[in-house]
N, C-alpha and C positions, 0 to 999 in steps of 0.2 A: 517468366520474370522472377527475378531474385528477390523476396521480400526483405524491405530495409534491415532487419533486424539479424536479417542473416548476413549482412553484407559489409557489417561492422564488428569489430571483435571486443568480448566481451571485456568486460574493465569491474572494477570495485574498488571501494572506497579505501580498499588494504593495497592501491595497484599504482605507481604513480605514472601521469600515463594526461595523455593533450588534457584529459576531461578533469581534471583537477582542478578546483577552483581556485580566482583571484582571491587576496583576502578582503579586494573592494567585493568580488559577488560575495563573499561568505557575509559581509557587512550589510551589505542591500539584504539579502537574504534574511538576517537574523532581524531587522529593521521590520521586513512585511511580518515577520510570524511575532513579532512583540505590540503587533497594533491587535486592537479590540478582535475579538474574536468570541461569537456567543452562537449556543445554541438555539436555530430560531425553529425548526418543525422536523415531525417523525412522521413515519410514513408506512403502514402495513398494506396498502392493497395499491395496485399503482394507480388508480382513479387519484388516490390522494397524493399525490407527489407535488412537490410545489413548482414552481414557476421557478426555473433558471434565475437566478441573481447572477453569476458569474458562473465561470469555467470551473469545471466539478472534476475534486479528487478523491475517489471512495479508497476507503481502504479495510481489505478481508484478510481473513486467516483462519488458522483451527481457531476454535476456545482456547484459551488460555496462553495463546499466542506472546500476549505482550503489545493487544492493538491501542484499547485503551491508554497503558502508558507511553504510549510513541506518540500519539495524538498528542496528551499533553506535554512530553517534552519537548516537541515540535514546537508548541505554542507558546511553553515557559507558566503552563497552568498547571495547578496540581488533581483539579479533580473539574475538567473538563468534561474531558469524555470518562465514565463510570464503568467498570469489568460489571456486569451482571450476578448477582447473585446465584444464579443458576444457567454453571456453561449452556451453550449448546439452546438455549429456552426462546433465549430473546429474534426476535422476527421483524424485526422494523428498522428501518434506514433512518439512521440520525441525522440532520443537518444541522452544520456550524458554520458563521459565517464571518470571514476572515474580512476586515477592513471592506466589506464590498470588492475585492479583489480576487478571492478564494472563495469557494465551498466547498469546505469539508464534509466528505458524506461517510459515516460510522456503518459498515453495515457487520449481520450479523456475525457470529463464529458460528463454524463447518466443522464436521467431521467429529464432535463429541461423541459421538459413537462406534468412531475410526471404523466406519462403511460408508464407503464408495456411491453405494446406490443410493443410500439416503442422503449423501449430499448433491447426487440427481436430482433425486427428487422434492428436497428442498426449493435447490437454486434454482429448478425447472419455470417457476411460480413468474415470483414478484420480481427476486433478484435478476436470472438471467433477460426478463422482461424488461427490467431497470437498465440492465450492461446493455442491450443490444439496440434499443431504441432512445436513450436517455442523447441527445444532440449536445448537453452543453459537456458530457462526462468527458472529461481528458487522458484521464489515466485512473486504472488501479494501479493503486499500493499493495502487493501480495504476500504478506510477511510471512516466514517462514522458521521457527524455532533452533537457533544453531546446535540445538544438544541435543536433536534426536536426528531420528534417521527421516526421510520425506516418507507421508503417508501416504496410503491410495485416495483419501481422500484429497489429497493436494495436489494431486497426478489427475484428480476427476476437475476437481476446478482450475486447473491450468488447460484443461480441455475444452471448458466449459468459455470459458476466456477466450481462445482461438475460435470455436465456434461462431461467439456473438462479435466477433473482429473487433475486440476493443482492445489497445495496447496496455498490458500491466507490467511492472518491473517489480523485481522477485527483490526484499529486505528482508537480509537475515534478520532476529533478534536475540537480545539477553548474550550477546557477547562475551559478554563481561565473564559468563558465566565458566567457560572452556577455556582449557590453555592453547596460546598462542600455531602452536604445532596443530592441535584438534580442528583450530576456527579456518587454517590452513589447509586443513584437508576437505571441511567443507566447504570453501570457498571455492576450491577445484572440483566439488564434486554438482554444485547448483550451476557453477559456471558453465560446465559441458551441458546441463541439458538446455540452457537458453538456446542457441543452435535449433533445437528437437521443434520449438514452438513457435509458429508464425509468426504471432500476435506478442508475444514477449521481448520486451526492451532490450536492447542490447548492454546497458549498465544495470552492473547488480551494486550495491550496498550493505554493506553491515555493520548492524549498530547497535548500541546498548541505550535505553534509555535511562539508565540508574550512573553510566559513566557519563554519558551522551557524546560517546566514540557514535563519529558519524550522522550525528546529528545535523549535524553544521553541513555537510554535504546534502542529507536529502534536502534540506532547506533547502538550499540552491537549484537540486532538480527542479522543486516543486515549482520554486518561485519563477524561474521561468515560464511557468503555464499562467501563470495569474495576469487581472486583466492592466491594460499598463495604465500608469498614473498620468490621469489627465494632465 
């Protein structure tokens, strides 16, 4: 059997193409993520995980990725979700919760040490414990840096992701940051390995949160998973 993800061809936010939003979804969209949205529990061991409120969208990367400010331009906060003062430290699952409709789940940054193993055996713990049994999780958000090259550690956790069969979709970030030709070239180059991964979305996006190129699109993916309005 051919897994969905293989069976559809890959698209992005740079691509015009069926999955292009209305500018009524962009508006529904931009409507859920401007309603209340707070921090309500953190979580280090999975005994302490809280009770599903809604359908959960975590979202991982290296450090210094650019998670923290995609969170908040998502939501139109400025200091929502908070970069850590020390990459690579922090070990606990954040929960924000969207209108009762979303949970946003913060989890840590990977790969601060750009090895492989150790993002093994990080994620081995809590996190992959979280992705493979968490029922109400929907989707990772798997963001990915447009101005470097993919790490081994991002090749461990897209593995890690297939493994525990939870679907993630790969956002570039910081955009903004490469010239057009550059963001070009990686866009053809994340695009070919979706194919490679099971459990990987079939749409990629890229975005900037400092332009918030593309923002307006993931809105739309996401909100699609939230729960609908009584």
């Amino acid at each position: 059997m051919v897994h969905p993800a293989l069976a559809k061809p890959v698209q992005t936010a740079h691509a015009p193409g069926v999955s292009d939003p209305t500018p009524e979804d962009i508006e529904r969209a931009r409507i859920l993520f401007a309603q209340d949205c707070k921090f309500f529990y953190a979580a280090q061991r999975l005994d302490q995980l809280p009770d599903a409120l809604a359908p959960e969208i975590a979202f991982a990367g290296r450090s210094n990725v650019g998670k923290s400010s995609l969170i908040n331009a998502l939501t139109g906060q400025k200091a929502l979700a908070r970069a850590s003062s020390q990459p690579g430290r922090t070990k606990q699952l954040n929960f924000f919760n969207l209108a009762g409709r979303l949970t946003l789940v913060d989890m840590p940054g990977y790969g601060y040490a750009q090895a492989a193993k150790e993002v093994k055996e990080d994620w081995q713990g809590l996190m992959f414990d979280f992705l493979r049994g968490r029922q109400a999780l929907r989707r990772v958000i798997l963001l990915l840096d447009s101005r470097i090259e993919l790490k081994a550690s991002d090749h461990a956790v897209m593995e890690l992701l297939d493994r525990a069969a939870v679907t993630y979709q790969l956002v570039l970030t910081k955009t903004d940051s490469i010239k057009p030709l550059a963001l070009s070239r990686k866009i053809a180059e994340v695009g070919a390995i979706i194919p490679k991964h099971p459990a990987a979305y079939p749409e990629m996006l890229a975005t900037s949160s400092e332009t918030g190129a593309g923002i307006d699109v993931l809105r739309v993916s996401l909100g699609a998973l939230a729960e609908p309005v009584a």
